[in-house]
C-alpha positions as CSV (number, residue, x, y, z in Angstrom):
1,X,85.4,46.5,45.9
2,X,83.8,48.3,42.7
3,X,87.3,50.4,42.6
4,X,89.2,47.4,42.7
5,X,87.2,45.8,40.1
6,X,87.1,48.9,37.6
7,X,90.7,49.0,38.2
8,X,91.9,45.7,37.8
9,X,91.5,44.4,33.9
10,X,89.9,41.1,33.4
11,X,93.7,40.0,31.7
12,X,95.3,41.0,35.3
13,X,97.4,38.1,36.5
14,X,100.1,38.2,38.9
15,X,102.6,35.5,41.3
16,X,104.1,35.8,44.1
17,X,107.5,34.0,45.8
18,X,105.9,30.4,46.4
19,X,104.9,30.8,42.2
20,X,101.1,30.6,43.3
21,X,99.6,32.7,40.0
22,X,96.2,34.2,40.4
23,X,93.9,36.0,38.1
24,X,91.2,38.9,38.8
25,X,88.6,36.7,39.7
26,X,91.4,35.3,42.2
27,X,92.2,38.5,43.4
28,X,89.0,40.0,44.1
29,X,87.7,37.1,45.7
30,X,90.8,37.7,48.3
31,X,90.3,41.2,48.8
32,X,86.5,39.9,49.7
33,X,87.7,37.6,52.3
34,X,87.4,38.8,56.3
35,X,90.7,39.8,57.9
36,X,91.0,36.4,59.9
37,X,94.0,36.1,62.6
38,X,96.1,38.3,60.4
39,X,96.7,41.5,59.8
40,X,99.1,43.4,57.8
41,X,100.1,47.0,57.8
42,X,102.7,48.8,55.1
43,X,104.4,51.7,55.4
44,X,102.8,54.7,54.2
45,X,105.7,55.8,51.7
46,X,107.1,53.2,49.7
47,X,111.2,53.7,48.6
48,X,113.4,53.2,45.8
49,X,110.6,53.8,43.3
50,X,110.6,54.1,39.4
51,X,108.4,54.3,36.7
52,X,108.7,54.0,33.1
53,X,106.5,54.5,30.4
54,X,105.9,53.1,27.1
55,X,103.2,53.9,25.1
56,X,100.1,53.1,26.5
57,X,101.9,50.9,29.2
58,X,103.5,51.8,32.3
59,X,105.8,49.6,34.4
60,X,106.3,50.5,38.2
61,X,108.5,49.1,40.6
62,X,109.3,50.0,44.4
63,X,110.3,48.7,47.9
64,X,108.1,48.9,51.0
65,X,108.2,47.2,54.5
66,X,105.4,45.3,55.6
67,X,104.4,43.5,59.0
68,X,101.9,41.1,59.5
69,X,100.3,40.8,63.3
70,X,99.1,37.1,63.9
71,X,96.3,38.5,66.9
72,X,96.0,34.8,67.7
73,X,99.1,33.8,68.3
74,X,100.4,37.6,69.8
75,X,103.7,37.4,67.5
76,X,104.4,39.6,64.5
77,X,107.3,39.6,61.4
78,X,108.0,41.6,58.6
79,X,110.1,42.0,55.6
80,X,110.9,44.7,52.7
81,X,109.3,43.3,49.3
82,X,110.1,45.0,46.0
83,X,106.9,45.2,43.6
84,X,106.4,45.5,39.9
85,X,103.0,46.6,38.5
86,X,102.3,46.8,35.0
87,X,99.2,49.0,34.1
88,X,97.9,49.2,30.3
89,X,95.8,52.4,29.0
90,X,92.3,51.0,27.5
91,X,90.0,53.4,26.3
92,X,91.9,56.2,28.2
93,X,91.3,54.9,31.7
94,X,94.8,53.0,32.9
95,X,94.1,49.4,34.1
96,X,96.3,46.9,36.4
97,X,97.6,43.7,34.0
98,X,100.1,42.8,35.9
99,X,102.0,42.1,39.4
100,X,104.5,40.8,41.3
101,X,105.8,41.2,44.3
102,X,109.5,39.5,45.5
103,X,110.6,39.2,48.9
104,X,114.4,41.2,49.3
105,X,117.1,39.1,50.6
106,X,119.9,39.7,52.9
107,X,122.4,40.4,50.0
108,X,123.6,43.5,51.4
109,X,124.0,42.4,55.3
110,X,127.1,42.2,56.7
111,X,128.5,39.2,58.3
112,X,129.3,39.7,62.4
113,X,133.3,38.6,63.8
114,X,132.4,35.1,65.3
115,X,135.0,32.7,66.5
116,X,136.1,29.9,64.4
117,X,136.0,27.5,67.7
118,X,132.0,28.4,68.3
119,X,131.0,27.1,64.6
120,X,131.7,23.2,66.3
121,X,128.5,24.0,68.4
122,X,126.1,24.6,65.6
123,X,127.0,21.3,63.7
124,X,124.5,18.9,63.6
125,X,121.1,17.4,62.2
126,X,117.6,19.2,62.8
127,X,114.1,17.9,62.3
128,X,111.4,20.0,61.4
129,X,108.9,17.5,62.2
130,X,108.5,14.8,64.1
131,X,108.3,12.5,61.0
132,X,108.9,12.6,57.7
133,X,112.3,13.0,56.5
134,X,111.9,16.5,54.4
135,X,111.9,18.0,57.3
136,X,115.9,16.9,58.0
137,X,118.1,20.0,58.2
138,X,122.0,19.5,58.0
139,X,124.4,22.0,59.4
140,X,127.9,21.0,58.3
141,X,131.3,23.1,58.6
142,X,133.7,23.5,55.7
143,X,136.4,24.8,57.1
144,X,135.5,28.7,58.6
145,X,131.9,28.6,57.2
146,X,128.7,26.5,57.8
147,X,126.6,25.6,55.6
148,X,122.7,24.5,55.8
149,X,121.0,21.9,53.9
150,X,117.4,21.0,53.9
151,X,116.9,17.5,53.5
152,X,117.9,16.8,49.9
153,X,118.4,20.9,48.8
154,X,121.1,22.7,47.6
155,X,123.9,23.5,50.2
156,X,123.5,27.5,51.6
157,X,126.1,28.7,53.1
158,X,125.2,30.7,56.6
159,X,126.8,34.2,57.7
160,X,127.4,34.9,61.2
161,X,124.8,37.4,62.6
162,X,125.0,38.5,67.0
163,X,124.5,35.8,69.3
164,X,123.5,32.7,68.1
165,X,122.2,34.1,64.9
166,X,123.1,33.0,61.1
167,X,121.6,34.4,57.5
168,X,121.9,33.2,54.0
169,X,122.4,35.6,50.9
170,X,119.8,33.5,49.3
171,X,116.8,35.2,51.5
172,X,115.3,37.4,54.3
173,X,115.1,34.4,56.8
174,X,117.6,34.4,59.8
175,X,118.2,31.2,61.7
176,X,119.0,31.4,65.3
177,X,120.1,28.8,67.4
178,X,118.7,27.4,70.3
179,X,120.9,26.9,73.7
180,X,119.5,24.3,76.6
181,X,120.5,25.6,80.3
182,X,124.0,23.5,79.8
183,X,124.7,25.7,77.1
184,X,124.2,23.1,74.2
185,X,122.7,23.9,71.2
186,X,119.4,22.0,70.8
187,X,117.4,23.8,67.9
188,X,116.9,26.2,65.5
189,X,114.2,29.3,65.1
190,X,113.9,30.7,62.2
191,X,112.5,34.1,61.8
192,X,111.2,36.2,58.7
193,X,113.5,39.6,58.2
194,X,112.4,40.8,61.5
195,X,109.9,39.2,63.0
């Protein structure tokens, strides 16, 4: 914890996808925490990485694959995250001021061939919860494409995945939908990247 603290500059601040900003104090007080049900492992090497300096400031940014284990529950996912970390020379030792760490979508994923006739099954209204109604999901079709809305949110449109399976450009979910024994569709999972 000392490294962490000589490390990380008492200006550090950083957010993260749901906007939650934290400071050092915030930080540190994490990294103290036990494990608890989960655990996360990265991979060793992270990809695509670049760093730029500027005077007494440096600016790195990268992609790495993570997974977190939920030992509880026996069930894992995962997802690649790009991260940006500023670092500021004081007093010639460099010092973290800044992070943020961005969850990468499915922009580059290719849609699967799916058959115009199956996107009928899909249609319908979901519920998160049993009450409430922002937990209302709406699958519509407009003409060759379905689109998912969240109870009041702005229209997404889904791309077919393999069997059963849809993503969005917009993140790394997938949704995949749920068949009884008839064969109807009666729900929707949705799973992180590839968990």
């Amino acid at each position: 914890m000392a490294a962490w603290d000589k490390l990380v500059d008492d200006s550090y601040i950083s957010t993260d996808d749901d906007g939650v900003r934290k400071g050092k104090q915030e930080l540190l007080a994490e990294l103290r925490k036990p494990e608890g049900n989960i655990h996360t492992d990265t991979d060793e090497q992270a990809e695509d990485v670049r760093v730029v300096f500027t005077g007494d400031i440096a600016i790195g940014n990268q992609t790495k694959h993570w997974t977190d284990y939920d030992k509880k529950a026996g069930i894992s996912w995962g997802a690649t995250s790009r991260t940006t970390r500023v670092l500021t020379r004081k007093n010639g030792q460099w010092r973290l001021v800044a992070f943020q760490e961005t969850d990468t979508p499915n922009k580059h994923r290719k849609p699967s061939a799916i058959a115009s006739d199956l996107l009928d099954d899909y249609v319908g209204h979901y519920r998160l919860v049993d009450s409430g109604d922002k937990g209302d999901i709406s699958i519509t079709r407009l003409g060759d494409k379905l689109i998912d809305t969240w109870a009041n949110g702005e229209a997404i449109e889904l791309f077919p995945g393999k069997y059963d399976t849809f993503f969005s450009r917009e993140d790394g979910w997938v949704e995949r939908f749920l068949r009884d024994k008839s064969g109807k569709v009666n729900g929707i999972l949705y799973t992180h990247t590839d968990g």
